[in-house]
N, C-alpha and C positions, 0 to 999 in steps of 0.2 A: 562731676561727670566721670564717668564710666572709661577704660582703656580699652576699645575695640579686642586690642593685639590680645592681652592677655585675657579677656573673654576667649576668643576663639582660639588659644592654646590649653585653657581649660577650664571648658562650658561650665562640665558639672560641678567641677570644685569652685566655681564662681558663685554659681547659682546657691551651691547649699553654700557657702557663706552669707548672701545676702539673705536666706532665709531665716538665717537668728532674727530677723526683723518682722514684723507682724506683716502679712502681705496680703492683701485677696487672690481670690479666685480669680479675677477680671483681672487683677495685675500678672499672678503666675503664669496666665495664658498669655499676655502680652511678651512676656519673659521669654515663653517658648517659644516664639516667632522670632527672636533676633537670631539664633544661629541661620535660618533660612531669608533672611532681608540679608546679612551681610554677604551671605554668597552669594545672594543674586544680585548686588550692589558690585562686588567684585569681576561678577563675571560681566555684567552690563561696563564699566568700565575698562575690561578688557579689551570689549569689543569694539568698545568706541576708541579706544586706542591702534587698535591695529586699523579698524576703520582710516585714521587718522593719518595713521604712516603708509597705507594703501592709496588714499586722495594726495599724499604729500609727493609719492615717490612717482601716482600717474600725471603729477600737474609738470613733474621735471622732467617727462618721456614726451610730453607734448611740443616743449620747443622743438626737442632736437628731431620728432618727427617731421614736424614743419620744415624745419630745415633742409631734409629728406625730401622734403614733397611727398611725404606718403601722408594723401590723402584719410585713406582708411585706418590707418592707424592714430593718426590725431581722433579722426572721430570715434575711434573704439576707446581712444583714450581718455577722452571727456565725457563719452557716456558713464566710464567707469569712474571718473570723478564726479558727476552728478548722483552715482550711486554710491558714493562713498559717504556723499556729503549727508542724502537720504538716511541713511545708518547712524551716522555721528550724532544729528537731528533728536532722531527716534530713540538714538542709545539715551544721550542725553537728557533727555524731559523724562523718560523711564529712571534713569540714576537720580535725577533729583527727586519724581516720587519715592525711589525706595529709600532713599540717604534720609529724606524729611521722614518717612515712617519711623528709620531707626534710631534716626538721633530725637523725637519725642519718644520714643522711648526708653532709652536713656537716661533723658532728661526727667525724665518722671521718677526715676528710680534710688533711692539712697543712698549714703555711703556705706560701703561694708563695714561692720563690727571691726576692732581690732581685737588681737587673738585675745589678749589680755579685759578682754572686756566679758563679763557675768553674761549668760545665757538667761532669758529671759523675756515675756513679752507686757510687761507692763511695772509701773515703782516699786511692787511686791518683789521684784527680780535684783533693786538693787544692792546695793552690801556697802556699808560703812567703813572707812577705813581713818586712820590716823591723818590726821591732820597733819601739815608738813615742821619738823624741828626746828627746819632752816628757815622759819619767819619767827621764830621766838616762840612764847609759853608764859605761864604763868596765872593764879587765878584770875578767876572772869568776873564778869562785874554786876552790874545791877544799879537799883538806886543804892543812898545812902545806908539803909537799913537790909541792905542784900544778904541772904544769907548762905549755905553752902549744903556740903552731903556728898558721899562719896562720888570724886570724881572717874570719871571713866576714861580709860587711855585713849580711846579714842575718839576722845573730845577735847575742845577747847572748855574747861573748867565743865559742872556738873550745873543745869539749870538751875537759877538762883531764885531762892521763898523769898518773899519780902518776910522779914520776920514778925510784922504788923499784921500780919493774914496768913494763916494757914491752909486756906482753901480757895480754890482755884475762885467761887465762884465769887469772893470778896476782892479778885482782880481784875479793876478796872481795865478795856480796850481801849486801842488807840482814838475809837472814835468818841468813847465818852470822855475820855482825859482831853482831846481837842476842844471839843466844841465846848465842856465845861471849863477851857482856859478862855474860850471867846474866839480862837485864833485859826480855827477848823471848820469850812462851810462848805457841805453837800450840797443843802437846798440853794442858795445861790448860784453854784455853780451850775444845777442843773436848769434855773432857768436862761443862763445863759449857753450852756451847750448840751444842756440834757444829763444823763444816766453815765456815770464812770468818771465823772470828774470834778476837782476838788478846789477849793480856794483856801490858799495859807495865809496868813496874816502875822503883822507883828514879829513877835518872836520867833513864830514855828517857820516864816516863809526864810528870817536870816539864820535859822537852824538848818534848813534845808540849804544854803546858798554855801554855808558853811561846811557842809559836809562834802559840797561838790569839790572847795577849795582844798580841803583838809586831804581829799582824795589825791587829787590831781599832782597835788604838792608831793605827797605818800613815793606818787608814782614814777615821777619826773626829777625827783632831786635825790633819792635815793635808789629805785630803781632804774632807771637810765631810759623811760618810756622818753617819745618827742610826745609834746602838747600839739594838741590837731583840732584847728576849728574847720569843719567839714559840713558839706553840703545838707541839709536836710531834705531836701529833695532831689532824687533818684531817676533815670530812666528804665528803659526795660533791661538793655544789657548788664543794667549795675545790678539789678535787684534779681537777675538770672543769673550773674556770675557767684552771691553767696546761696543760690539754692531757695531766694524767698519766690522767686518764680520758675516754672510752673503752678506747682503745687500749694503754694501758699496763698494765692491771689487773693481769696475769700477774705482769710487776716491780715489784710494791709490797706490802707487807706489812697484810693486813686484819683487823682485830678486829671486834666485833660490830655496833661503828654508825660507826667511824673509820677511818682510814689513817693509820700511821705515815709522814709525811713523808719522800721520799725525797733532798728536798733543803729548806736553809730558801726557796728562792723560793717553795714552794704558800704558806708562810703570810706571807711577807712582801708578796709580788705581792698576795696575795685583801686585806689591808687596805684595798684601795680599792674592793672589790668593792662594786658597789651603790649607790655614790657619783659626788655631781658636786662637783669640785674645784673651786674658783678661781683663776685663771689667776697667781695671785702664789703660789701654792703649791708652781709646780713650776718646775724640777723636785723632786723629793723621791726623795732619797738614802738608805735604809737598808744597813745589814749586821748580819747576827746571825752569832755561833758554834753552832752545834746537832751534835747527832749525826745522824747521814743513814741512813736502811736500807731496805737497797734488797734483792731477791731474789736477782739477778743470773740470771734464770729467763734471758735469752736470751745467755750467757757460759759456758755448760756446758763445761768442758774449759779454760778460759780466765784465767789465771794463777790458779789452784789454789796456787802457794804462793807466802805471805808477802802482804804486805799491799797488793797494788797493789790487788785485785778483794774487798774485805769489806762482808759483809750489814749491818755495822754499823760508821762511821767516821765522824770529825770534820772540818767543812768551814765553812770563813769564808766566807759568802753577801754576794753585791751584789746589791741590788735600784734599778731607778730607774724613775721615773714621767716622761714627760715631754710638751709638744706635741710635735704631730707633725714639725714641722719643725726640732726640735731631736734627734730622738730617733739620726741621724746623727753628727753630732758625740757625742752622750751613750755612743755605742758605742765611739766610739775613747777618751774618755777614761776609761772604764771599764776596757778593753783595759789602757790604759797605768796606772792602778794595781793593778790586778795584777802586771803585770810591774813594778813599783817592788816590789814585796816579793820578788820574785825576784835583783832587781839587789843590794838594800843584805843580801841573804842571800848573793851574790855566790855565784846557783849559774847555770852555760850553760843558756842557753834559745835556743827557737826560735820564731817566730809562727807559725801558718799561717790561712790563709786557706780554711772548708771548701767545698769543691764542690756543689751541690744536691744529690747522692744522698747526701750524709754527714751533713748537717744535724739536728741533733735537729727533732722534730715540729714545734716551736711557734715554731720560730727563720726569721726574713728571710735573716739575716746572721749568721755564726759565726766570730771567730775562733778557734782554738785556742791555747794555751800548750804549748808539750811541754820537760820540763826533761831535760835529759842522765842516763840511768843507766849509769854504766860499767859494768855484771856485766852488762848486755842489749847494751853496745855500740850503744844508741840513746836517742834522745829518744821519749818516755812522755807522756802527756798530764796536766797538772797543774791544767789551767783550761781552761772555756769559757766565753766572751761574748758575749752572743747578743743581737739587736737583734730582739724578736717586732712589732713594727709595732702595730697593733691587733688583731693575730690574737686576742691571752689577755685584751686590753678587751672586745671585741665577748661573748664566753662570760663574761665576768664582770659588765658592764653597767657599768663605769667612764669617767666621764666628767668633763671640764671644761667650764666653761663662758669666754667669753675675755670683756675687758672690756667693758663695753657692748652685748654682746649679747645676743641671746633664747634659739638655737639652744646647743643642748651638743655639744662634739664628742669621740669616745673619744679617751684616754690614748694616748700609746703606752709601752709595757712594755721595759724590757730587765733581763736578768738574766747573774750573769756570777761563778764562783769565787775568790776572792782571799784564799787557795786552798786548795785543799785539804788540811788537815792533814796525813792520815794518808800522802799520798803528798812531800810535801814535807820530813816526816820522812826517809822512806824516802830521798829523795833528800842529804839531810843527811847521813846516815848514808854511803853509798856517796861522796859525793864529798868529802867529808871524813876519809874514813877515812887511818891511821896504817899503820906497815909493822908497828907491832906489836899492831894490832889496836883498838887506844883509836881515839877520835873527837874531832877539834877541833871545840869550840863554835864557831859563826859568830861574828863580833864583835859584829853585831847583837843578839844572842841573850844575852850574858853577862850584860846589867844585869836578864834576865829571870832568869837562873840563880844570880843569887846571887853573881856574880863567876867560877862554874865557866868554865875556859875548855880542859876538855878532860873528854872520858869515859872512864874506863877502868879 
């Protein structure tokens, strides 16, 4: 959400910041209307305020007229109090129309860029950057037969050949290495819930369970996240407080008084909702494992097979709360464990850096994670980190208060994948794969498997 105050100290430099962002016509024009809804919000509240202290000041001239016996003045003074009240009335249903016009629109509106953020109105805008030092290095991995090629600095290790195939198009996808292990079912899955979703079996389902564990562990014993089993279902104010309503409604799944979470941050982020922290409390670090489901209403056409794009998938959530002046650094080190579970999986990665037009709604600042698929011959998005400022404090009313003082000031929010199961999988599978079709467990992975250190 939007800070009234600093809008209306400077409109225009407001406006052309939010305009790194791709906007319509129908929105700009909406845009244009808040500096005239907030004055007239302001001045309707003035009025109804003097109104107020006009009814208050004629209702205590009333006794002591009585008292008087002057008739005529009691009644001149309750006339004025029936007309005061008339005002207050009138002021008020008029304030709440104008208050609801401005704060939907608002509420429609993004978060500004941060300065440091590429110009830009679509993925063509954004810029790769160095992966962070401070989660470690080292070559990347592959199957057993991985091979190598000048690495680039600003990569984790340089996409790996199987040295078994030279060409792209003698590498198997994740869906044919699935389903020719036996452990991979689309068409089952679809006769039980249709199109986007997938049945694991065997191996691949305690490959996947495994990777939740291996995550969480990563997160919680090293990094100092709290483990969080969280609500999967949502109401309105949760899924309004990270920005997935208004605007998103379409891409989320609704039941009768809830929202199925389309990631864990609605419910990990909303625990602070409504609350004033203390300043020794943050930051405060969660991650949860949950299932994710999402519609994928704006993907129509959009990896339709296999498991990159499913209405229903497993995703290892970061959440962090922190001051404001922290919330900077709290984004890179966020960044970089994530990529720590990509390093010690030792699969090729790349960071990027998104451009304002690419940025999900609620984000300042986003990096990207994209991890290597050889069957696509590119890097795929595996993670996002996203530094939201006080955008999803200010719609949630979360606040700290710092030592010593009176005033409370909003949180700032960041959220961030670490990482995505189901495409991390996906990514295991493919770069890991065998010339005869089996799959090398990561090393990492083994003490999670039982010792398994191959699929096939």
């Amino acid at each position: 959400m939007h800070d009234i105050k600093a809008i209306r100290e400077d409109f225009e430099g407001w406006k052309a910041a939010l305009a790194r962002r791709p906007l319509s016509n129908e929105v700009l024009a909406e845009i244009a209307r808040i500096p005239g809804l907030d004055a007239e919000e302001r001045a309707l509240k003035t009025r109804r305020q003097e109104a107020e202290a006009a009814r208050n000041a004629a209702s205590k001239a009333i006794g002591a007229a009585k008292a008087k016996k002057d008739e005529a003045e009691a009644q001149r003074l309750m006339a004025a109090v029936a007309e005061a009240k008339r005002v207050i009335e009138e002021a008020e249903a008029e304030e709440r129309k104008v208050s609801k016009a401005l704060f939907d629109i608002l509420a429609a509106l993004p978060n500004i860029p941060a300065a440091d953020v590429p110009d830009g109105m679509d993925e063509t805008g954004n810029v790769e950057v160095p992966p962070s030092p401070a989660s470690g290095g080292g070559a990347g991995g592959g199957g057993a037969d991985a091979g190598g090629g000048g690495a680039d600095a600003a990569r984790f290790s340089p996409p790996p050949q199987p040295s078994h195939r030279k060409q792209r198009e003698g590498v198997k996808d994740h869906v044919a290495l699935g389903e020719a292990l036996g452990l991979m079912d689309f068409e089952r899955a679809a006769k039980i819930s249709g199109s986007r979703f997938v049945v694991l079996q065997g191996a691949l389902a305690r490959l996947e369970r495994a990777l939740a564990a291996f995550m969480l562990d990563l997160h919680t014993q090293e990094y100092g996240y709290r483990e969080v089993s969280p609500p999967l279902l949502v109401r309105d104010d949760a899924a309004f407080g990270t920005g997935q309503l208004p605007k998103f409604r379409e891409d989320l799944f609704a039941l009768e008084e809830h929202w199925l979470i389309p990631t864990a941050e609605v419910s990990l982020t909303n625990l602070v909702r409504e609350e004033i922290l203390t300043e020794d409390q943050l930051p405060l670090r969660m991650t949860a494992d949950t299932p994710c489901f999402r519609s994928e209403a704006g993907s129509a056409g959009r990896d339709t097979r296999g498991m990159i794009r499913l209405h229903q998938f497993r995703k290892v959530e970061l959440v962090s709360i922190t001051r404001p002046e922290d919330s900077a650094a709290e984004h890179e080190r966020m960044t970089a464990c994530a990529e720590e579970v990509l390093k010690r999986l030792e699969l090729p990665f790349r960071r990027m850096l998104l451009c304002a037009g690419d940025m999900g709604f609620s984000a300042a600042k986003t990096y990207d994670l994209e991890v290597w698929l050889p069957s696509q011959n590119t890097y795929r998005e595996i993670s996002s980190c996203s530094n939201c400022g006080d955008f999803q404090a200010r719609r949630m009313n979360a606040r700290f208060r710092r030592e010593g003082a009176k005033q409370t000031e909003f949180v700032h929010t960041l959220n961030g994948s670490g990482l995505a199961v189901g495409r991390t999988l996906v990514a295991i599978l493919e770069n890991y794969q065998n010339e005869d079709g089996s799959v090398t467990v990561p090393r990492a992975l083994r003490e999670y498997m039982g010792g398994v250190e191959q699929i096939g």
